[in-house]
C-alpha positions, 0 to 999 in steps of 0.5 A: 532633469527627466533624463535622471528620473528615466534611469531610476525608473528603468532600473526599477521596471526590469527589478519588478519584472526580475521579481515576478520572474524569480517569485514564479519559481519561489511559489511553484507548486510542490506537487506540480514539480512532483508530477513533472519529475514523476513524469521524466522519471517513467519517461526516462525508465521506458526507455531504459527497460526497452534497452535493457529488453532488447538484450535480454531476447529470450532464446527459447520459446520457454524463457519468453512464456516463463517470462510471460508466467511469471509476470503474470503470477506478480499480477496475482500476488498484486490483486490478492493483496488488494483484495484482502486489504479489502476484505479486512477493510469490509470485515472491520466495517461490518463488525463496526455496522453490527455493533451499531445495530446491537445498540440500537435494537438495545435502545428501541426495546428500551423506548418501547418499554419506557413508552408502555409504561407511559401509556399505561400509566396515562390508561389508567389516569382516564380521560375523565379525570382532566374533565372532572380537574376542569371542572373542578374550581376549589383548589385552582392552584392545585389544578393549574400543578396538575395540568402542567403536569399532564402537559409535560407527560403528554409531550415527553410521550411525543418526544419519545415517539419521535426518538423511537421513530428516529432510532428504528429508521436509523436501524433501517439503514444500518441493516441496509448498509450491512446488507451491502457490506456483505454482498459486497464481502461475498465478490471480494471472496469470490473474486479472491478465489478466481485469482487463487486457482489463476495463481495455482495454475500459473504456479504449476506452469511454471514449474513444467517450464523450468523442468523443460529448462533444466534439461536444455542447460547441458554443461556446467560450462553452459551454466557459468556462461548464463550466470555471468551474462545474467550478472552482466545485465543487471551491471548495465541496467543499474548503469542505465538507471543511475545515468537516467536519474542522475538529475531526478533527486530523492526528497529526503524531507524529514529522512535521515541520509541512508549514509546516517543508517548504517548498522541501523536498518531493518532486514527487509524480511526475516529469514535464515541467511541462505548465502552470504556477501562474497560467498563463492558460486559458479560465477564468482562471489554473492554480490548481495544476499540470499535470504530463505524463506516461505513463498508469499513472505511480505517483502519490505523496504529498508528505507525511504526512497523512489521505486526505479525498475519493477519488472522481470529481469532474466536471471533474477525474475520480478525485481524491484530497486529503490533509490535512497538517494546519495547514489545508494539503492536497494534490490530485491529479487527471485519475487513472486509479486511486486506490489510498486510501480516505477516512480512510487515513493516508499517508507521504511517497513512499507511492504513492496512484494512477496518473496518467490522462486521467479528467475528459474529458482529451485527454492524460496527466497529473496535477492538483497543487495545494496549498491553505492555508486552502482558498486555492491556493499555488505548488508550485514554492515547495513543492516541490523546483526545476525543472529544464529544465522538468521535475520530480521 
């Protein structure tokens, strides 16, 4: 008879265990299995990146400081965009601080007036004449009126001595806090300043750099052959990425699949289309787009996804990918800034970098191209019409 009892019981002991086993995963945190991807992810991204630098050594000691100058024009663009969200941040706290001080200097006028007229009224009332009412025992009920009366004024004579006491230390520390807002206004201006000569200055390296490099760069022939090795790398690094991610999927969430979007997306600037999808060049065919547009121009994504490369790639200067998911990514390059690290999730609209001339460009304007399976697709069929040759 025990015997039948241990089976049972047996069967229920591993069933719990299997329970707490499996509910370990059902109530894992969301955003600790987050961390961890975000974590293989960047693990996974430093290797690629090391690959992927070892193919691109530099030949000359010009290609590596252009490198070197153009990393760090994109770390200029990332700092003034932080500093003049700052100043706005700043400007609106103190337009905020200056209106809450005008109100408050309003009704501290207000209150001194209220409790001149208070005090005036009680000077000419006397002293004596709550004696003589006192004294005065014909008409009780009418002293008693009035001494409730004097009882009510005096205490909304205190009253307002304490909002107005009140009201002045609250304009202490508005004028206080303006103080502060505006010194600190005044560094964020200052330190604006030192990263705009930093920008002019690597801007003008830059430039004697690539006029050194022009005249390295002696056929036609030489020519093609850098345009295609450039084209090479960038196949390799998009097969390194997608073998790297290929287990790291994208949170789609409340998104619609990027597949659902086509004909749908927004450009990601706005521009006249400069090179089309399949136009001719020295190498072969635009596998992307070129759009034209002023140096500085605000770069932003077409969807929502995962940044996977943000760095400099020869050829292509600053360059930015994000992964939408289902095999679909979007590239951006020739940029002057990238505003987003590997491993940041992105909206659609969201600015991720500034449009440049980086990668050896004689003129402004951005790199777009979208890729299915690795494989280059038209944007035009992605993103929103044309018009009169423009876009966005």
């Amino acid at each position: 008879m025990p015997k039948l009892f241990l089976i049972p019981s047996f069967i229920s002991s591993l069933l719990l265990l299997l329970l707490l086993v499996c509910s370990g995963h059902l109530f894992a945190s969301p955003e600790g299995d987050k961390k961890k991807q975000l974590a293989l992810l960047r693990e996974r991204m430093q290797s690629v990146e090391k690959s992927i630098a070892l193919t691109q050594q530099s030949k000359t000691k010009e290609e590596r400081e252009l490198r070197q100058v153009e990393k760090r024009l994109s770390d200029s663009s990332k700092k003034l965009q932080l500093l003049n969200s700052k100043l706005a941040k700043a400007n609106k706290k103190i337009k905020a601080l200056k209106v809450e001080q005008v109100t408050l200097q309003q009704g501290i006028t207000a209150q001194k007036s209220l409790l001149a007229e208070q005090l005036k009224s009680a000077y000419l009332m006397g002293k004596q004449q709550r004696v003589k009412m006192l004294l005065n025992q014909q008409q009780p009920d009418r002293m008693s009126r009035v001494m409730l009366y004097y009882d009510y004024f005096n205490q909304a004579r205190v009253d307002n001595v304490k909002v107005l006491e009140a009201d002045i230390q609250k304009l202490i520390n508005v004028e206080e806090h303006l103080d502060a807002e505006k010194r600190q206004l005044a560094s964020f201006i200052s330190a604006k300043k030192v990263e705009n000569e930093t920008l002019v200055a690597s801007k003008k390296r830059r430039k004697n750099i690539l006029a050194t490099l022009s005249k390295e760069i002696k056929s036609s022939a030489q020519e093609l052959s850098e345009l295609k090795e450039n084209e090479k790398r960038l196949t390799e690094l998009l097969a390194s990425i997608r073998q790297a991610i290929n287990d790291i999927p994208v949170l789609t969430q409340k998104n619609k699949p990027f597949k659902n979007l086509k004909g749908k997306l927004s450009w990601p600037i706005k521009g006249s289309l400069h090179k089309k999808f399949g136009s001719a060049r020295k190498s072969g065919r635009y596998d992307g787009v070129v759009i034209a547009a002023s140096e500085g121009t605000v770069i932003r994504s077409i969807s929502h996804g995962r940044v996977v490369y943000a760095d400099w790639l020869r050829g292509y200067g600053l360059l930015i990918i994000v992964d939408h998911g289902s095999n679909y990514m979007s590239l951006y390059a020739f940029n002057e800034g990238l505003y987003k690290e590997v491993g940041d999730w992105v909206e659609v609209g969201e600015a991720i970098g500034t449009v440049g001339v980086s990668g050896g460009q004689q003129k402004a304007g951005l790199y777009f191209s979208i890729r299915k399976n690795g494989k280059p697709v038209n944007p035009i069929h992605w993103c929103r019409a044309v018009k009169n040759g423009r876009v966005g």
